[in-house]
C-alpha positions as CSV (number, residue, x, y, z in Angstrom):
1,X,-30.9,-3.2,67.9
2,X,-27.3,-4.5,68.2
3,X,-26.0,-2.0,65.9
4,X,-27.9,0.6,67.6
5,X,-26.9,-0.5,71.3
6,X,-22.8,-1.2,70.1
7,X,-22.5,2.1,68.8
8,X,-24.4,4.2,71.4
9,X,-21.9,2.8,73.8
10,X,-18.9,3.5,71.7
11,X,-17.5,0.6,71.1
12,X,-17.7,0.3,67.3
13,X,-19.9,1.0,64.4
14,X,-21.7,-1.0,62.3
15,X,-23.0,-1.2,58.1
16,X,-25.5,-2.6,57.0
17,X,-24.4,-2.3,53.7
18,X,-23.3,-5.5,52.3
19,X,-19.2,-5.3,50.6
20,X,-20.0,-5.3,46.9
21,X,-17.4,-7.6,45.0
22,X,-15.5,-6.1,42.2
23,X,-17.0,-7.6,38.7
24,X,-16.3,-6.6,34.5
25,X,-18.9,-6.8,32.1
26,X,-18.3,-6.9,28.5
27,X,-19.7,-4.4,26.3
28,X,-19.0,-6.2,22.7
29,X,-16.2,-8.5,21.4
30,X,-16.4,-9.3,17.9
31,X,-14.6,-10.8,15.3
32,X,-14.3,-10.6,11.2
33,X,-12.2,-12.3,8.6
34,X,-9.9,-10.4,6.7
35,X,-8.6,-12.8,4.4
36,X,-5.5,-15.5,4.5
37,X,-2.4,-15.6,5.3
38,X,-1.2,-18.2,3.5
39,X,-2.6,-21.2,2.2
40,X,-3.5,-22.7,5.6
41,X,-3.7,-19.4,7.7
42,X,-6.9,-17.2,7.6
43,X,-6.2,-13.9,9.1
44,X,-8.8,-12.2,11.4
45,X,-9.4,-8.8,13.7
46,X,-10.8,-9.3,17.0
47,X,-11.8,-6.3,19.0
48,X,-13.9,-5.4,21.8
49,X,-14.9,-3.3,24.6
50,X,-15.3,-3.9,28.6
51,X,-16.1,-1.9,31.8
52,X,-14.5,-1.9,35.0
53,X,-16.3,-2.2,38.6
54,X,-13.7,-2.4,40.9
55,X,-15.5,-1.1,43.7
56,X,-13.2,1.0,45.2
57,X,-9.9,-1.7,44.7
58,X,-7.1,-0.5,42.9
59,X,-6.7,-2.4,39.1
60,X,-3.0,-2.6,38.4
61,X,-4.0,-4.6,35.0
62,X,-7.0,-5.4,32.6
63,X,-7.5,-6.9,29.7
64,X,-8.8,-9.4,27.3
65,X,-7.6,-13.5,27.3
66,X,-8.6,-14.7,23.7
67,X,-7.9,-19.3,23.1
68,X,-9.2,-22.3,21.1
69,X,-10.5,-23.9,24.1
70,X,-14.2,-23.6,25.4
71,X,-12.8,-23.6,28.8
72,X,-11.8,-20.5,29.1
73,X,-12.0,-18.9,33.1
74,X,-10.3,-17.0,35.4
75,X,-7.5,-19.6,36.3
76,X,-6.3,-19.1,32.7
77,X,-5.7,-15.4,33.4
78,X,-3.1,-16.1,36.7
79,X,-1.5,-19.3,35.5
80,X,-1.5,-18.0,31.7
81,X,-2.3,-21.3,30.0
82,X,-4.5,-22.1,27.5
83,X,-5.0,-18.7,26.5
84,X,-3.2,-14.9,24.8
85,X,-3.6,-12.4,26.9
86,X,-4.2,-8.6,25.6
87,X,-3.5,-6.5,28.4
88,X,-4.9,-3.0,27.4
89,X,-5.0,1.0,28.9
90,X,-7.8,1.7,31.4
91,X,-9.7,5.1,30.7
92,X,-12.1,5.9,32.8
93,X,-12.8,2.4,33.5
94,X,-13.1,1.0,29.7
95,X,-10.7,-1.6,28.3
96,X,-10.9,-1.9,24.6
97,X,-9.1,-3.8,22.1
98,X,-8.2,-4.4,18.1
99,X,-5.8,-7.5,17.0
100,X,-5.4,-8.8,13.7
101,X,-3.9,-12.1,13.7
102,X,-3.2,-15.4,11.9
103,X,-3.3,-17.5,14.7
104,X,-6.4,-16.6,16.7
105,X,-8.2,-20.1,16.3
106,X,-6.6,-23.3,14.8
107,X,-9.0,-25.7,15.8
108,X,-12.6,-24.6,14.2
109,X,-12.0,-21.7,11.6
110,X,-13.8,-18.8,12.5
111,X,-14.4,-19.0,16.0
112,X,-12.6,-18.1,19.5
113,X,-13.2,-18.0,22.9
114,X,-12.9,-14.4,24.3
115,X,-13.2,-13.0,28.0
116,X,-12.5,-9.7,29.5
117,X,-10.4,-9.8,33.1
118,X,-8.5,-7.2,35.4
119,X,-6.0,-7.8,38.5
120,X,-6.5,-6.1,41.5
121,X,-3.9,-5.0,43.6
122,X,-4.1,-7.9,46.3
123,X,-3.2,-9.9,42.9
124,X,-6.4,-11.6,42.5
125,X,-8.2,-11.8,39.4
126,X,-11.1,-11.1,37.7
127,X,-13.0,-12.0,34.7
128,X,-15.8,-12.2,32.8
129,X,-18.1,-15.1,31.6
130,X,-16.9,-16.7,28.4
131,X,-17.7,-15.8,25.3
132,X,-18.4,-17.5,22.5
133,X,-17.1,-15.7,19.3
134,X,-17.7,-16.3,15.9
135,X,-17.5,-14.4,12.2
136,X,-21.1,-16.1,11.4
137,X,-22.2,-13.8,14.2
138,X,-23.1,-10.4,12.3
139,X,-23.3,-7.9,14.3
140,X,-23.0,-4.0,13.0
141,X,-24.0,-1.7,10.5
142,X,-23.8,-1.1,6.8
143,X,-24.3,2.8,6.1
144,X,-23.5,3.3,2.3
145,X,-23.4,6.9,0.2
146,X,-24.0,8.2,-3.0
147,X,-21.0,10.6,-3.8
148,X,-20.8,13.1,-6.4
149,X,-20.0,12.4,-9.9
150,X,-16.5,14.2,-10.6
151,X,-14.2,14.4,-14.8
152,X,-17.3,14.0,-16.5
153,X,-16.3,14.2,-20.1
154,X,-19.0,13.2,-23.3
155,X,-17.7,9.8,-22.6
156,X,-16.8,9.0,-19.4
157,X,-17.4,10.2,-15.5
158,X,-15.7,9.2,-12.0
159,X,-18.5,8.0,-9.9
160,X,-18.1,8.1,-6.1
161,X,-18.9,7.2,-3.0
162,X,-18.4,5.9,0.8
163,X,-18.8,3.1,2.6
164,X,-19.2,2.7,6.6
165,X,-18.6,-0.2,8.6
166,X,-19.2,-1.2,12.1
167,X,-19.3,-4.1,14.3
168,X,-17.8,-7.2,12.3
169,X,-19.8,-6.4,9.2
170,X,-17.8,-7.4,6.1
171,X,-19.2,-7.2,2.5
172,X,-18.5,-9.5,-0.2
173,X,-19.3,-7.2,-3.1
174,X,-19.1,-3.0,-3.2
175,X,-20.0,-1.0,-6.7
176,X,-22.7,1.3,-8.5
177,X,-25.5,1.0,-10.4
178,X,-25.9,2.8,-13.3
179,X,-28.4,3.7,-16.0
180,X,-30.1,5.8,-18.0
181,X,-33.6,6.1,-16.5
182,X,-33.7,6.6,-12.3
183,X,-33.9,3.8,-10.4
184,X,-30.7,1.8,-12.1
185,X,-30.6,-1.9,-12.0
186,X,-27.2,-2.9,-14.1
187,X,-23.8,-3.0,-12.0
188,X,-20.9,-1.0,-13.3
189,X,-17.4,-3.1,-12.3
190,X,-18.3,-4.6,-9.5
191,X,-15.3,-4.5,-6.6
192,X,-14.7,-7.9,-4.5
193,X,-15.0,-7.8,-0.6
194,X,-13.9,-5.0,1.7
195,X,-13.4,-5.6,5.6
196,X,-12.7,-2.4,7.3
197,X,-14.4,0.3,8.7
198,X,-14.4,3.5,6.1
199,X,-13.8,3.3,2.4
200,X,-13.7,5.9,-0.2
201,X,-15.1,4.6,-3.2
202,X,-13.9,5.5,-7.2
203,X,-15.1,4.3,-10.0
204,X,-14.6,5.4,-14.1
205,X,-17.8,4.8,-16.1
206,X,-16.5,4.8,-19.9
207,X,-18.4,4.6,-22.7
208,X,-20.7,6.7,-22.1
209,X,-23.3,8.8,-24.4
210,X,-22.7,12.5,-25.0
211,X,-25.4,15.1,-23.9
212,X,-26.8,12.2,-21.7
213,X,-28.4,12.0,-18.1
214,X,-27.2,9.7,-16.1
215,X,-28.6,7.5,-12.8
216,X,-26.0,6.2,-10.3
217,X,-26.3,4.5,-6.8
218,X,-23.8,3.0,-4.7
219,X,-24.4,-0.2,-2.8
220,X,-23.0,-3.2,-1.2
221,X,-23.5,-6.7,-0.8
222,X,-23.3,-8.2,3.2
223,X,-21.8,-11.5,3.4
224,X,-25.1,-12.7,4.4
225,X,-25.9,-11.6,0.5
226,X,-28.3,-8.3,1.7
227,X,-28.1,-5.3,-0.9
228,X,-27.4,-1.9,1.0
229,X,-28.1,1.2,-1.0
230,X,-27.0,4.4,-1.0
231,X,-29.3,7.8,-2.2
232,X,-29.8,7.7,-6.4
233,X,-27.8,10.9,-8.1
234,X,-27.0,11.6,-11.6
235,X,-25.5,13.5,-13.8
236,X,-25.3,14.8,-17.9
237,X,-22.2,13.6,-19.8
238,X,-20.6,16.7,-22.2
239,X,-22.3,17.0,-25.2
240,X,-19.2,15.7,-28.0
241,X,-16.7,17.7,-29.4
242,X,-16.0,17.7,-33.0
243,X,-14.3,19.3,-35.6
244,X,-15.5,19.6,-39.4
245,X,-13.6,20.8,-42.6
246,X,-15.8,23.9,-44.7
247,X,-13.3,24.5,-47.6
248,X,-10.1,22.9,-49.0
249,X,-8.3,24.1,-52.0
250,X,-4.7,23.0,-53.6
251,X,-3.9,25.4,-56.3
252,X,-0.9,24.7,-58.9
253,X,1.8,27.5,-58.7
254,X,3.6,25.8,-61.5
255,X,6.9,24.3,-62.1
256,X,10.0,25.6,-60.2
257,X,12.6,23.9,-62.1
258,X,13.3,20.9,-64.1
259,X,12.7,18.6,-60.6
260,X,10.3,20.7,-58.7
261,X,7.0,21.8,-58.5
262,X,4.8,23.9,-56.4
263,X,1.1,23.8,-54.7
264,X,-0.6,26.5,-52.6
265,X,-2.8,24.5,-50.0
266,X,-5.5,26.0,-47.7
267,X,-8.1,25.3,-46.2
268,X,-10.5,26.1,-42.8
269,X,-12.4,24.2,-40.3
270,X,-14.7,24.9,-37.5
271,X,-14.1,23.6,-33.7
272,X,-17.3,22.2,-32.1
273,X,-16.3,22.2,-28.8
274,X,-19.0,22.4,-26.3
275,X,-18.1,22.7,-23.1
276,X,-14.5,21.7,-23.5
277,X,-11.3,23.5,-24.1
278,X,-8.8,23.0,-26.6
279,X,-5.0,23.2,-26.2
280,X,-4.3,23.1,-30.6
281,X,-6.0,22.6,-33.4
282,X,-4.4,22.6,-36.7
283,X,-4.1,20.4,-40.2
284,X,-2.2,17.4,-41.5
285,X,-1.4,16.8,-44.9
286,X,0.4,14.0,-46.8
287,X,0.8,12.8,-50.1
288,X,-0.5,9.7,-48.8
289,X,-4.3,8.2,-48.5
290,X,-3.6,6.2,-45.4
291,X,-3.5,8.8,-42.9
292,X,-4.1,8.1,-39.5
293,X,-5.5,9.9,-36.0
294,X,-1.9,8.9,-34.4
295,X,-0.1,10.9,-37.7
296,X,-1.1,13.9,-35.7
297,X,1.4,12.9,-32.6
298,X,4.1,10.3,-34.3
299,X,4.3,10.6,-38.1
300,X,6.9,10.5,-40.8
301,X,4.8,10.8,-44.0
302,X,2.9,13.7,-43.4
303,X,3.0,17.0,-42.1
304,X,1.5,19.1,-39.2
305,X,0.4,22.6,-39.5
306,X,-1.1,24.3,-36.0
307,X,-3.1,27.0,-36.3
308,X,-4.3,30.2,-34.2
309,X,-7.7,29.5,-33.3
310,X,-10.4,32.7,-34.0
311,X,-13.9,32.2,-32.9
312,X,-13.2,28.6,-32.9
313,X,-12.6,28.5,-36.2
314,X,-8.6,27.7,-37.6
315,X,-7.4,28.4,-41.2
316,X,-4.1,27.2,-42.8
317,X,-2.4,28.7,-45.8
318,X,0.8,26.6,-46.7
319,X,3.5,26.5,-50.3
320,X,4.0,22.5,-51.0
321,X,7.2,22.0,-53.1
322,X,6.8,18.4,-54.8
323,X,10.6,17.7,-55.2
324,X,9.9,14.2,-56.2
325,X,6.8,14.1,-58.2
326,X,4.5,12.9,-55.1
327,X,1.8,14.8,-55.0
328,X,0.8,14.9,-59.0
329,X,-1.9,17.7,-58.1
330,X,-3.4,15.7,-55.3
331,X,-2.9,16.0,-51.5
332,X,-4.5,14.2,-48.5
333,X,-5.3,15.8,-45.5
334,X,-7.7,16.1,-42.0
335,X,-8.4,18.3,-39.6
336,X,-7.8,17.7,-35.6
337,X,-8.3,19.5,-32.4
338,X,-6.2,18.4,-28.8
339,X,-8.5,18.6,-25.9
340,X,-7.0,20.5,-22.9
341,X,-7.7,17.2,-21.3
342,X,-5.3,15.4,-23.6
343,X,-8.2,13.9,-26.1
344,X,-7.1,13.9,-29.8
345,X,-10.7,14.3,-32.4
346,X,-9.7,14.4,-36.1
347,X,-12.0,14.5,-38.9
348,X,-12.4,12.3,-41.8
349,X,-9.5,12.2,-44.4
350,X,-9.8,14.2,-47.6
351,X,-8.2,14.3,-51.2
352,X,-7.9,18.0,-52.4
353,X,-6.5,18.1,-55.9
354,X,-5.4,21.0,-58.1
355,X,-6.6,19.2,-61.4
């Protein structure tokens, strides 16, 4: 009736509307060890999110104020003890933040004292309750997946995968299963902790079975020790490339001179390739027994011969002069095929002899 009367007469108006006090609430703060330092320093990201009520007051500054001490309030954030501010950009009245340090808490490992605060334009200050913030508090989520398998060879495939963090999650163990029947229970190399928020995972399988299927699935281990799995895929390894001998002969072309004597060698073999490709394939031939798959690349007893490939087949038609009485109607020799890849296959070593 006052309020009615006063302003009927002009004299000045009234609200009934109670003044609303600027406040902040915090959305999240969180924290998660990343690892040490030093020998005495652990080294940890804090981060979190705040909104802004200013009521209709102008915010010249907000922020978090992060300390050791339980204590934590708003007289902190004007006198500036006791505390590390983190003043941050206001957009559309959210404050976030994301420190890594070494020397967020000293006096109990793994914990912090964390409170959100702006400073109006009158300079007062505001701030949040204090929070309480630890690495044993897990908060977040663990979202894990099953990439395709990519180089897969007869022997060997690049498994992959991803891995999605949030919150302060933090996994103590990342990898794949992998077998050959669906539903895969052994681990293939198992990878040690990973504290961030997106990883692509990549990991060689080797000795694998040719012509074999293959069950994979990615997963990771929470520090609370809960499995996360991604989807189950597979995939079928190459069947094996080989390379087999059909006919050798060495036949004596008789003596040259006094000190030399001649051999014509040949011989074919057939390329078993599959689903590979081959970059040479020729013979190697030596007056030795001992030869050996690395003669084809580095040898000085023996000699290579690569040949045109036809319908994956190769043939070789070479004169031997024995100058120095090596070969006394015997000769040594394989087969071998490079791999476009870079994978050397060589067949058995045999004795051709023109007795």
């Amino acid at each position: 009736m006052i309020c009615f009367l006063t302003s009927l007469l002009g004299l000045y108006g009234c609200n009934l509307e109670p003044e609303v006090a600027p406040s902040i609430s915090v959305d999240y703060i969180l924290m998660k060890r990343l690892g040490m330092a030093s020998n005495y320093l652990d080294v940890y990201n804090l981060f979190g999110e705040a909104t802004l009520k200013p009521e209709g007051k102008n915010v010249i500054e907000a922020g978090f104020m992060y300390s050791d001490f339980y204590d934590l309030t708003v007289n902190n954030v004007t006198s500036g003890r006791n505390g590390i501010k983190i003043p941050c950009e206001i957009k559309d009245n959210k404050i976030s933040f994301n420190l890594e340090s070494d020397n967020i808490c000293t006096l109990t490992p793994g914990v912090t004292y964390c409170l959100a605060y702006m400073i109006l334009q009158d300079g007062s200050a505001v701030a949040s309750q204090t929070y309480r913030v630890s690495t044993g508090d897990v908060v977040g989520d663990i979202e894990i997946t099953t990439g395709p398998a990519e180089n897969i060879e007869y022997n060997q495939a690049t498994l992959t995968g991803q891995i999605e963090l949030s919150g302060n999650v933090t996994l103590k163990e990342y990898g794949f299963y992998l077998g050959t029947m669906p539903n895969p229970t052994s681990i293939l190399t198992p990878k040690a902790g990973f504290t961030g928020n997106k990883l692509d995972i990549a990991i060689i399988a080797d000795k694998l079975y040719p012509n074999t299927t293959y069950y994979y699935i990615a997963y990771g281990i929470d520090s609370k020790g809960n499995i996360v799995k991604g989807e189950e895929r597979s995939f079928t390894t190459k069947v094996e490339p080989f390379i087999s001998i059909d006919k050798l002969t060495l036949t004596d072309l008789g003596v040259i001179s006094s000190f030399s004597h001649r051999y014509n060698l040949k011989g074919t073999a057939t390329l078993h390739l599959g689903e590979n490709k081959v970059a040479e394939a020729g013979f190697l031939y030596s007056a030795s027994p001992s030869l050996k798959p690395s003669d084809v690349m580095y040898s000085n007893i023996a000699t290579r011969v690569p040949c045109e490939i036809v319908n994956d087949q190769i043939s070789m038609d070479v004169d031997i002069s024995d100058n120095n009485g090596y070969y006394y109607g015997t000769t040594y020799i394989l087969a071998y095929m490079i791999l476009e890849n870079g994978t050397l296959i060589v067949t058995d070593t045999q004795s051709v002899s023109s007795h």
